[in-house]
C-alpha positions in Angstrom: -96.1 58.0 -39.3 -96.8 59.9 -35.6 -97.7 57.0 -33.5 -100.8 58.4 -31.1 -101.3 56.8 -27.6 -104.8 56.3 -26.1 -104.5 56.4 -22.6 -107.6 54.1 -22.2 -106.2 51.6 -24.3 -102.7 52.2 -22.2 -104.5 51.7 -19.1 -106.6 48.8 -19.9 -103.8 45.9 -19.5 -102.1 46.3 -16.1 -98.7 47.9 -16.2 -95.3 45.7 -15.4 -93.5 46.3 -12.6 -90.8 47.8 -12.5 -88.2 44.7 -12.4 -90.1 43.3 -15.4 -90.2 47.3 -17.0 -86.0 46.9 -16.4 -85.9 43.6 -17.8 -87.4 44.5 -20.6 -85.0 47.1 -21.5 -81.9 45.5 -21.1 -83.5 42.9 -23.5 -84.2 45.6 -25.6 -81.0 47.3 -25.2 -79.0 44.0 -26.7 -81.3 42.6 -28.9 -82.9 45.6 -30.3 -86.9 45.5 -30.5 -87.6 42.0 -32.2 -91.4 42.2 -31.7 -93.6 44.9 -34.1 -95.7 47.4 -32.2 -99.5 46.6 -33.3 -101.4 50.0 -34.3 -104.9 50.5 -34.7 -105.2 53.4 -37.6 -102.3 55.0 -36.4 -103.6 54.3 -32.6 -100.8 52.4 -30.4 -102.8 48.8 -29.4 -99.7 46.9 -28.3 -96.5 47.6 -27.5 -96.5 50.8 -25.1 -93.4 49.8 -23.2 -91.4 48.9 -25.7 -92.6 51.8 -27.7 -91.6 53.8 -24.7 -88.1 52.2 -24.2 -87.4 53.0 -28.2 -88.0 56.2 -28.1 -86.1 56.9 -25.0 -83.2 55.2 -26.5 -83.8 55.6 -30.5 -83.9 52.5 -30.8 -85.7 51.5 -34.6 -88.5 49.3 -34.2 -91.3 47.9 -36.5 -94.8 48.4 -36.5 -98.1 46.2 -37.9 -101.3 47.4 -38.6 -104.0 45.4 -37.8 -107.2 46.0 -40.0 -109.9 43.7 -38.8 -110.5 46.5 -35.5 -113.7 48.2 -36.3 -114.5 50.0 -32.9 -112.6 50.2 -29.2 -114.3 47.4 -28.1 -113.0 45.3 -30.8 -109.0 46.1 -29.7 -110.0 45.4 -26.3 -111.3 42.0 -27.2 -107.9 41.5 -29.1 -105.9 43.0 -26.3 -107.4 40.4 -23.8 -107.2 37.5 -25.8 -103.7 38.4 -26.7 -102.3 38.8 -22.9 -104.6 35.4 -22.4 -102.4 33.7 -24.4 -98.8 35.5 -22.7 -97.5 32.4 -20.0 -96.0 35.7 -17.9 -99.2 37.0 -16.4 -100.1 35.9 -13.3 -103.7 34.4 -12.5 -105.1 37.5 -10.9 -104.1 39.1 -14.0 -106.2 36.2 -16.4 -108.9 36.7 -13.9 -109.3 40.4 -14.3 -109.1 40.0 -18.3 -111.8 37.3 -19.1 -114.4 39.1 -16.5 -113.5 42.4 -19.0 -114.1 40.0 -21.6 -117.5 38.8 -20.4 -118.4 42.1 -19.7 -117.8 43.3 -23.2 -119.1 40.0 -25.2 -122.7 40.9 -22.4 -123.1 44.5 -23.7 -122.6 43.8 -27.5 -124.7 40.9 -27.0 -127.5 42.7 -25.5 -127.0 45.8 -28.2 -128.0 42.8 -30.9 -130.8 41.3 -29.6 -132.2 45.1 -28.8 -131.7 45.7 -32.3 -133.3 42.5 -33.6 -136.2 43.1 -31.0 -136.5 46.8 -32.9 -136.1 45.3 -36.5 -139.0 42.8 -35.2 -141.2 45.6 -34.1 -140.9 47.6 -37.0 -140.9 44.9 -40.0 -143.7 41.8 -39.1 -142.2 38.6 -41.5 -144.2 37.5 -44.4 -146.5 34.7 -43.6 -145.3 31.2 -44.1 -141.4 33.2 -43.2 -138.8 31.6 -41.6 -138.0 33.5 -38.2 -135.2 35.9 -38.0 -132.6 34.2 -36.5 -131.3 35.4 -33.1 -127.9 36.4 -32.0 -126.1 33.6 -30.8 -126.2 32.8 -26.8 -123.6 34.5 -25.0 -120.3 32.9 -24.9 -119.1 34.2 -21.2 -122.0 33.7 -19.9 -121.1 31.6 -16.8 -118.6 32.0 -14.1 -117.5 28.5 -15.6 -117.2 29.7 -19.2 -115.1 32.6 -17.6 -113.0 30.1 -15.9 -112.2 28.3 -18.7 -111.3 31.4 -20.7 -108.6 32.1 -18.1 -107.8 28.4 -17.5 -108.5 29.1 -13.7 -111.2 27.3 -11.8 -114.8 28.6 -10.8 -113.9 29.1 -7.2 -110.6 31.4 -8.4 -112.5 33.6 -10.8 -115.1 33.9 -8.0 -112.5 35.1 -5.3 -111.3 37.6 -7.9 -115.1 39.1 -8.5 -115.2 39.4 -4.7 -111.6 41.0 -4.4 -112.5 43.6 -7.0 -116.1 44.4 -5.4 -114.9 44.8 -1.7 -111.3 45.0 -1.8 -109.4 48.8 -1.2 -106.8 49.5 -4.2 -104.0 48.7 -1.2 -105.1 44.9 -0.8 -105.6 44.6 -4.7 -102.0 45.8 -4.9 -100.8 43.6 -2.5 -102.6 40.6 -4.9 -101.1 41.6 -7.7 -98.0 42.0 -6.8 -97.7 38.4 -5.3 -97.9 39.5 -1.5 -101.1 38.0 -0.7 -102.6 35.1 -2.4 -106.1 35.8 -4.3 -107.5 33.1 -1.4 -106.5 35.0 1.5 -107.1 38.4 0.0 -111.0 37.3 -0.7 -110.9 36.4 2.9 -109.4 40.0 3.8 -111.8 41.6 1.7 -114.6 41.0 4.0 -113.0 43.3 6.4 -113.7 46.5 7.1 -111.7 48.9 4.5 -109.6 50.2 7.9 -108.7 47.2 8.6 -107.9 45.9 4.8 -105.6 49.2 4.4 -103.6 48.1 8.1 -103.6 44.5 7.3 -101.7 45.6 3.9 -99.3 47.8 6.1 -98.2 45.1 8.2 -97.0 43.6 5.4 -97.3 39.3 4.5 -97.3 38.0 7.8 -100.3 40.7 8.4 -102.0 39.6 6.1 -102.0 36.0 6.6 -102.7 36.6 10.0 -106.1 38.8 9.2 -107.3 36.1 6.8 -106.4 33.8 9.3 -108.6 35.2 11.9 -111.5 35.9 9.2 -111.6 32.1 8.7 -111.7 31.0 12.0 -114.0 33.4 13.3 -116.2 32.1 10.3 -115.8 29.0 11.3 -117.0 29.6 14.8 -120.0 31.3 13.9 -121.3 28.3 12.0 -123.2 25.7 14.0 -122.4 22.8 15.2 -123.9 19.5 13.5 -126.5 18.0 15.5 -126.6 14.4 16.4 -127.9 11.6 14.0 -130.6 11.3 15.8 -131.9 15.1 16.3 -131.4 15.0 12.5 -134.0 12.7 11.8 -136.8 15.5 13.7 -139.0 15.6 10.3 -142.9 14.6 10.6 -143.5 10.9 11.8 -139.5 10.7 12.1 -137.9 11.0 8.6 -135.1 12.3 8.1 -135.2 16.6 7.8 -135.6 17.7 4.4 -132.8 19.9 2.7 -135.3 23.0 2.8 -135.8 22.4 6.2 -132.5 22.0 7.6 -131.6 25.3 5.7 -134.1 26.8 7.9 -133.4 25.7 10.7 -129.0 26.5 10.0 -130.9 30.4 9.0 -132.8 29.9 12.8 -129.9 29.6 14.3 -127.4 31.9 12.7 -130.4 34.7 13.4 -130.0 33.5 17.4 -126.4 33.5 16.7 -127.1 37.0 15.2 -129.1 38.7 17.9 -127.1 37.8 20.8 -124.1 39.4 19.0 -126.0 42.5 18.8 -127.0 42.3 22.0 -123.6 42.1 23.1 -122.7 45.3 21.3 -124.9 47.3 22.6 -124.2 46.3 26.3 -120.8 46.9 25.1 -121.2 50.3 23.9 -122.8 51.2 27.1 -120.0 50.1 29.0 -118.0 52.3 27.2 -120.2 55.2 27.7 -120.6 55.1 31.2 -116.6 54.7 31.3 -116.0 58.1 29.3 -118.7 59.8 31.4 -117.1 58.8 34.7 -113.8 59.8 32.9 
């Protein structure tokens, strides 16, 4: 059989590094291949490294085809359950697979109910019918159900969403290659991408000393708690509501707001007037 390689599907899991790509030969090199590549059709699903080293080497190896796949999406769903379940992935890695997962189990989710919504449209139940019953609700659906998929906590696999919405392919490196932790790179990721990219060139102690900056910075810029008694400013004395208190925290971070502005701009005139007279 001529074993074919989708590129997507080689893509989709992230690769090893290269200690773990040397490891794996010299495994491979004594013991042989004791694991059987998984195909799809005749379409590699698992096993492109060791594939890779067997060839290289002609080394024999075994191969399994698994026959429940009926589309792509399908071997992705199998390929992230089955590096779920590996113990050698690190938790960025999980975190990366179960928000794949949820955005998979979404979109076939949504292709059912459109098509019971068209069924519906076109075909009206006899009378006295039961209803058609609906797709089930979607499993995935919350950042907790996520978390539990990739046995991390809520706050993780929300750093993780933030680190692959703001962060530059530099400081997602750095996470996954155990550099940075995904705490401090979230905190990173709120830099400017400039910044990110020279954070990730100073190497760790860079790093930590960028997210350490982020977080006091954020920490300055909250305010600070009024007294017990300023608290209780509601009407005829009660104690402020929680609505009202968030206004009056967004009140004050707007003040905080403007005045940094301002000082920007008197800033930027400064500078001006220096190059000018320059």
């Amino acid at each position: 059989m001529q074993i074919k390689i989708n590129e997507v599907l080689r893509a989709y899991i992230e690769p090893l590094t290269e200690s773990e790509y040397q490891a794996l030969e010299r495994s491979i090199l004594v013991e042989g291949c004791r694991d059987a590549l998984v195909l799809w059709e005749d379409v590699l699903v698992d096993g492109h490294n060791r594939y890779q080293i067997c060839q290289q080497h002609g080394i024999p190896f075994k191969v399994t085809e698994n026959t429940s796949f009926r589309n792509l999406d399908d071997v992705k769903l199998w390929m992230i359950d089955n590096n779920l379940g590996r113990r050698s992935i690190s938790d960025y890695q999980r975190g990366v697979l179960a928000l794949r997962k949820k955005e998979i189990v979404a979109a076939r989710v949504a292709d059912l109910m459109a098509e019971a919504a068209a069924e519906d449209a076109l075909i009206a139940p006899p009378e006295g019918d039961a209803a058609k019953p609906r797709p089930a609700a979607m499993p995935l659906a919350s950042r907790e159900d996520i978390a539990r998929a990739a046995r991390l906590s809520s706050a993780t696999i929300s750093q993780i969403e933030k680190i692959q919405k703001t962060a530059t392919p530099e400081l997602v490196e750095a996470v996954r290659s155990g550099t940075i932790s995904i705490n401090a790179a979230a905190t990173v990721a709120s830099l400017p991408e400039a910044d990110q990219v020279a954070a990730v060139a100073g190497g760790k102690k860079e790093l930590q000393k960028a997210a350490k900056e982020v977080r006091e910075l954020r920490a300055a810029s909250r305010p600070a708690k009024e007294p017990k008694e300023a608290k209780e400013g509601g009407d005829y004395g009660r104690p402020l509501t929680e609505v009202e208190e968030l206004r009056a925290e967004n009140a004050s971070l707007k003040e905080k707001n403007a005045a940094l502005r301002a000082e920007i701009t008197a800033l930027q005139l400064r500078i001006s007037e220096l190059v000018d007279a320059s």
